[in-house]
C-alpha positions as CSV (number, residue, x, y, z in Angstrom):
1,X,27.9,0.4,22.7
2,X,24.5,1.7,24.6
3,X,22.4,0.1,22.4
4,X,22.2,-4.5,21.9
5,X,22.2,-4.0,17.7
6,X,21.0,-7.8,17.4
7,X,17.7,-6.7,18.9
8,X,17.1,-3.9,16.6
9,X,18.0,-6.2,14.0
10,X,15.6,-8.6,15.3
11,X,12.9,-5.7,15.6
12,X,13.8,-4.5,11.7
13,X,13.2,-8.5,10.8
14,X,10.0,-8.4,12.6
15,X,8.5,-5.0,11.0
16,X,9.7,-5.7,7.4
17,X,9.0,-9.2,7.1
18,X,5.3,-8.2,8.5
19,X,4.9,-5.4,6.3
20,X,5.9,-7.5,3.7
21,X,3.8,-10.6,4.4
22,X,0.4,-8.1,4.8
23,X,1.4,-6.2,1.0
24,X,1.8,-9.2,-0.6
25,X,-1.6,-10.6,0.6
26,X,-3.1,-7.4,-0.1
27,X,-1.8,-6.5,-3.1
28,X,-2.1,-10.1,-5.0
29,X,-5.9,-9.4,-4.1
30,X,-6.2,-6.2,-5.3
31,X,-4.0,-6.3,-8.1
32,X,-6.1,-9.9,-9.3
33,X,-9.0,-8.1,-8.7
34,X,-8.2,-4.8,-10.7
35,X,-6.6,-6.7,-13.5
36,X,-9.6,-9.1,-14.0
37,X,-12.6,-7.5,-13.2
38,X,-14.3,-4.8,-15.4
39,X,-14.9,-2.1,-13.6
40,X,-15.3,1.6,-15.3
41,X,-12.7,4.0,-15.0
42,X,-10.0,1.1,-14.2
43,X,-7.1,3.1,-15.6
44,X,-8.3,6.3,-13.6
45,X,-8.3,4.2,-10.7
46,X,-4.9,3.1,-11.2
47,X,-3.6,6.2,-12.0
48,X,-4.8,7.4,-8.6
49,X,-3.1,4.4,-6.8
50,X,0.3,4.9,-8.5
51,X,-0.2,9.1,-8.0
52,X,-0.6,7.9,-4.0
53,X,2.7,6.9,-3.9
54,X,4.4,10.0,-4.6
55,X,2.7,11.6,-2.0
56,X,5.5,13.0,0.4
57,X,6.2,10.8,3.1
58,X,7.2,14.1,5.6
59,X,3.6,15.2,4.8
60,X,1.9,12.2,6.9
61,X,4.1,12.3,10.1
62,X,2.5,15.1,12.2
63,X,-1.1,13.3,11.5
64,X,-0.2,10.1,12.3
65,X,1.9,11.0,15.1
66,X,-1.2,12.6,16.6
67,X,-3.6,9.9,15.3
68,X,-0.9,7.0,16.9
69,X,-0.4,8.9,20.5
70,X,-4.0,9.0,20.6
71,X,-4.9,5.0,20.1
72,X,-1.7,4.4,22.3
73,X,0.3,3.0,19.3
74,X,3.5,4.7,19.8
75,X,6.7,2.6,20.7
76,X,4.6,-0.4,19.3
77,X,5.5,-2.1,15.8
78,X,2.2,-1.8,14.6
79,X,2.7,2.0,14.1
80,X,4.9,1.2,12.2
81,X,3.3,-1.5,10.3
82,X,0.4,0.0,9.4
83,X,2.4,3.7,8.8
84,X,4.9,1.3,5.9
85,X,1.8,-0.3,4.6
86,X,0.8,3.5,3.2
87,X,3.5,3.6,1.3
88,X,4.5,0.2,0.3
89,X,0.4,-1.3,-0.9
90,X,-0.2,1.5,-3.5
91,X,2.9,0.7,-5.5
92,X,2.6,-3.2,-4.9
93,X,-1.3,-3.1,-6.3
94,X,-0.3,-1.2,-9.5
95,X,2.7,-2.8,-10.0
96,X,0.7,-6.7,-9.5
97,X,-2.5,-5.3,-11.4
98,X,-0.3,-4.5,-14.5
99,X,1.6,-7.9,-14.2
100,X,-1.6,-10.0,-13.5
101,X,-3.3,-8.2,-16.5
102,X,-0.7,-9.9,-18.7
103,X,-1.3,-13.0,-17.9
104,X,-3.9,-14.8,-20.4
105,X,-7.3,-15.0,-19.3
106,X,-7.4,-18.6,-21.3
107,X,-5.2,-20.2,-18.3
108,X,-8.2,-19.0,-16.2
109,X,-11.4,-20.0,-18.3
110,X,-9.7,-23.3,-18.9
111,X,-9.6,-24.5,-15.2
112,X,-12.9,-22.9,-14.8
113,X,-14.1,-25.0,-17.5
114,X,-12.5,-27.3,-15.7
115,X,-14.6,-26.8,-12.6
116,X,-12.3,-24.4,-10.4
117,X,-13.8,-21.5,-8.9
118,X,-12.6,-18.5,-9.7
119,X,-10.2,-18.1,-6.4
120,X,-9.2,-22.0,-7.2
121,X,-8.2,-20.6,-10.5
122,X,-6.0,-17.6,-8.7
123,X,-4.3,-20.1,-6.2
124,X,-3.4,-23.1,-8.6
125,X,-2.9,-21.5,-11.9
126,X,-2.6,-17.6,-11.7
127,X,-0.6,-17.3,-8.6
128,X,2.2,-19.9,-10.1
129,X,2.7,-18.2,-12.9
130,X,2.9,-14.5,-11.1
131,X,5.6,-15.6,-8.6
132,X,8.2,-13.6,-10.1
133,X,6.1,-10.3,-10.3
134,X,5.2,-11.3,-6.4
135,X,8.7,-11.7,-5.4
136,X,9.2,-8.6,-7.1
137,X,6.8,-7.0,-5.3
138,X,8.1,-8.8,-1.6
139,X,11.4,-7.5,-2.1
140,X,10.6,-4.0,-2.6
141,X,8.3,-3.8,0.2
142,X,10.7,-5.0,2.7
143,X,13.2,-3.0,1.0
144,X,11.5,0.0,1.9
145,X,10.1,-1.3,5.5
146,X,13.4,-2.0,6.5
147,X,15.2,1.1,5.4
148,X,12.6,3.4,6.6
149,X,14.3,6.1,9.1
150,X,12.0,8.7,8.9
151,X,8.9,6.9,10.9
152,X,11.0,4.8,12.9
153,X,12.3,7.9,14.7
154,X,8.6,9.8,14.6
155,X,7.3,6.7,16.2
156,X,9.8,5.2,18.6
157,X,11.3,6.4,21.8
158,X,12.2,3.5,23.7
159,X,15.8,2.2,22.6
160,X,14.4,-1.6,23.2
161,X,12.1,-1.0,20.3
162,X,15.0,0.9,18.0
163,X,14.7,-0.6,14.2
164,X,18.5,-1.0,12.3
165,X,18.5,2.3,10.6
166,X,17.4,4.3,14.0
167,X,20.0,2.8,16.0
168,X,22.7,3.3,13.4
């Protein structure tokens, strides 16, 4: 009764659906990039992007908390932001880079052929075609940015700033 639950609602929308709209622009760039360039040691490189995120999440707090308190971040949605982003861009980038990597590469040489640069090519034939691995990806970032307890209660003191899950 202590606590207006449409504001943390309101404070839940605004973390997840910008934690959400950064991985997505992030990882459609990274994934595109790792799925289409040839770089050596690409599936070492991947490997070590999906092993990030089963790093323990309770393993991060104390550093960041002391990092955050530091740059003046706490009680501030960026903390929390930035702290979701750690855990929500590794699996977005692997999960896009394997998607992206099954889309042909003809669809791609054809409107370069057709005189499209190569981000042309990403935004008007790639990018249509990997909406549903990007939706994919959108909804399990903000899945996870709007459950999150754990940093929402490292991070926030002040009850005007409370996410969902905190105040609940």
């Amino acid at each position: 009764t202590g606590i207006n639950f449409g504001r943390t609602l309101l404070n839940s929308l605004i973390v997840a659906l910008s934690t959400t709209a950064v991985t997505v622009v992030l990882s459609v760039l990274a994934g595109y990039a790792l799925s289409r360039t040839r770089i050596r040691g690409k599936a070492p490189i991947l490997g070590f992007i999906l092993l990030t995120s089963f790093f323990p999440v309770l393993a991060i707090v104390g550093p960041l908390f002391i990092a955050y308190r530091h740059l003046g971040l706490l009680d501030n949605y960026l903390a929390l932001i930035i702290t979701y982003l750690v855990y929500t861009l590794p699996i977005a980038t692997w999960f896009l880079a394997n998607f992206f990597s099954q889309i042909p590469h003809q669809l791609e040489e054809a409107a370069v052929v057709d005189g499209a640069t190569r981000l042309q090519a990403l935004r008007r034939i790639i990018l249509p075609v990997a909406v549903p691995g990007i939706f994919t990806v959108a909804i399990l970032a903000f899945i996870l940015a709007w459950n999150d307890f754990t940093f929402a209660l490292s991070f926030i003191s002040n009850p005007n700033m409370y996410t969902a899950p905190l105040a609940i």
